[in-house]
C-alpha positions as a Markdown table, in Angstrom:
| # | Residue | x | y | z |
|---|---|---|---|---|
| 1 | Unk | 18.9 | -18.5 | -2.6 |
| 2 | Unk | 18.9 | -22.3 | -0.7 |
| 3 | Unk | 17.0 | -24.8 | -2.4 |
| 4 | Unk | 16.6 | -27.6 | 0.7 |
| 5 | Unk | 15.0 | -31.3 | 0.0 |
| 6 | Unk | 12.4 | -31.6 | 2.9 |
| 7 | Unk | 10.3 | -34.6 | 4.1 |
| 8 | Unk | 6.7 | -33.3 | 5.6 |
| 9 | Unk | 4.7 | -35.1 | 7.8 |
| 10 | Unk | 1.7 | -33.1 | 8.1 |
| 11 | Unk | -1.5 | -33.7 | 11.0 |
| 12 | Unk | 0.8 | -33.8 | 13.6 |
| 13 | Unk | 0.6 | -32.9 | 17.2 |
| 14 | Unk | 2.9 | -29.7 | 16.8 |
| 15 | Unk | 4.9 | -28.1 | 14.1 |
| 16 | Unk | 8.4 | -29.4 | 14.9 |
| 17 | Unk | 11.6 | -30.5 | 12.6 |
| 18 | Unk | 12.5 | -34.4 | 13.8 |
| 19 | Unk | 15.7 | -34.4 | 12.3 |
| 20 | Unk | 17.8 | -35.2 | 9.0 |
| 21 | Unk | 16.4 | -38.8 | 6.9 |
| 22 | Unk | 19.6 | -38.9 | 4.6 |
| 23 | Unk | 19.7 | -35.6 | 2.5 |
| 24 | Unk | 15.7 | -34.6 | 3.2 |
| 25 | Unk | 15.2 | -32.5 | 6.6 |
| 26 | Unk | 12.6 | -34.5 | 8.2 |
| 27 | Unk | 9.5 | -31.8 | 9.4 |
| 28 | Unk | 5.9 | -32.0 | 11.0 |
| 29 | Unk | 3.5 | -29.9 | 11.1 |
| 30 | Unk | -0.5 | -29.7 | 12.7 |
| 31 | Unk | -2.0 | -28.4 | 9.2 |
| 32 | Unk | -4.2 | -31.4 | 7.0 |
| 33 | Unk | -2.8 | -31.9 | 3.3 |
| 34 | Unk | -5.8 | -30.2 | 2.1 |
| 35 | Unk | -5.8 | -27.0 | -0.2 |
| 36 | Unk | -2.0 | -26.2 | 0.7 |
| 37 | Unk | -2.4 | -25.8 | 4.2 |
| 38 | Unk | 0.2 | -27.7 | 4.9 |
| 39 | Unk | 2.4 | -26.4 | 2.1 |
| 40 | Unk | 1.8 | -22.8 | 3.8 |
| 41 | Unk | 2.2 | -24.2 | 7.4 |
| 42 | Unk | 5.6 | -25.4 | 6.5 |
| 43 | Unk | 6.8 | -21.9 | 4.7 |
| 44 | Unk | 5.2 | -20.0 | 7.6 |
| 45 | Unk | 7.5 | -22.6 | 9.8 |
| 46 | Unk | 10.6 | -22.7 | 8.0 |
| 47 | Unk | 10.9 | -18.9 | 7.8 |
| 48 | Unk | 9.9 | -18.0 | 11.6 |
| 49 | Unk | 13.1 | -20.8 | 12.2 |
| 50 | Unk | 15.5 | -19.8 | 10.0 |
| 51 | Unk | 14.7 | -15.8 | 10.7 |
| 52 | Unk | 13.6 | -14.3 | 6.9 |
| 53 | Unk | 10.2 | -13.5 | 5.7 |
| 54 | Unk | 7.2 | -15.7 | 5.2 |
| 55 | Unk | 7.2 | -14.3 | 1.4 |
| 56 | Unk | 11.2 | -15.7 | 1.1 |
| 57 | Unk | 10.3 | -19.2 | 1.4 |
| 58 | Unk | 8.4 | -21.2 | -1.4 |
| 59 | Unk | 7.8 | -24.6 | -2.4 |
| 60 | Unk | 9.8 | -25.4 | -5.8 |
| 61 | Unk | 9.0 | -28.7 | -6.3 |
| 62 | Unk | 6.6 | -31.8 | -4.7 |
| 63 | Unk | 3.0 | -29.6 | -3.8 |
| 64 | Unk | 1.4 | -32.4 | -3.3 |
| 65 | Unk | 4.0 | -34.9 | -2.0 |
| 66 | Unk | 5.6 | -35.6 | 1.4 |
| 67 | Unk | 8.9 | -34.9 | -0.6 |
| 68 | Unk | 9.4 | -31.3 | -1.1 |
| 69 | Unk | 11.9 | -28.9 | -2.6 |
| 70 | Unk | 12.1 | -25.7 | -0.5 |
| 71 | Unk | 13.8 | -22.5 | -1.9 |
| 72 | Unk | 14.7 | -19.6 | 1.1 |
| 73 | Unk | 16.0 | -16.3 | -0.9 |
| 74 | Unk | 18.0 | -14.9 | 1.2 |
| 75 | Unk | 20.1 | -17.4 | 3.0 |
| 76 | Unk | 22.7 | -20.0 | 2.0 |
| 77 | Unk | 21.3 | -23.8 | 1.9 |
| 78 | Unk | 23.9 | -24.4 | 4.6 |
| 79 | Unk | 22.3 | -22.0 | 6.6 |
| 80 | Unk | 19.2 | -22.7 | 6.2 |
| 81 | Unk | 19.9 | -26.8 | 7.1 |
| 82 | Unk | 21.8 | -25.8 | 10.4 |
| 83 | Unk | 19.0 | -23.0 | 11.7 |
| 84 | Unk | 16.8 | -26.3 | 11.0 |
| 85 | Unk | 18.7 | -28.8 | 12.7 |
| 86 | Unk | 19.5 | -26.1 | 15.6 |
């Protein structure tokens, strides 16, 4: 289980990861911040990248911020940040 700090930007053009903002993995994604699209957009996102299951990846903490905590079951945060930042 990986719990990883993650900074969403949500409306963008494509669903892509920018890159590491200090600790936070910076990611965008085309969904509005409306009824937890985006929240689901970046699971959905996360766990096609890193390679586990949609239903392994949840947000912990910050629904309704740009600042999230991410847990993956399954896979080591270390992991999880380098698949990310791949």
């Amino acid at each position: 289980m990986a719990d990883v700090a993650i900074r969403l930007q949500p409306r963008s053009k494509r669903n892509e990861v920018v890159g590491a903002r200090g600790e936070a993995i910076v990611i965008r994604v085309t969904a509005p911040p409306v009824d937890g699209k985006a929240n689901a957009a970046l699971c959905a996102f996360v766990a096609k990248t890193v390679g586990v299951p949609g239903s392994a990846v949840e947000v912990v903490r910050g629904q309704t911020s740009r600042d999230k905590i991410i847990r993956v079951n399954g896979s080591s945060a270390d992991d999880v940040r380098a698949a990310l930042l791949r």
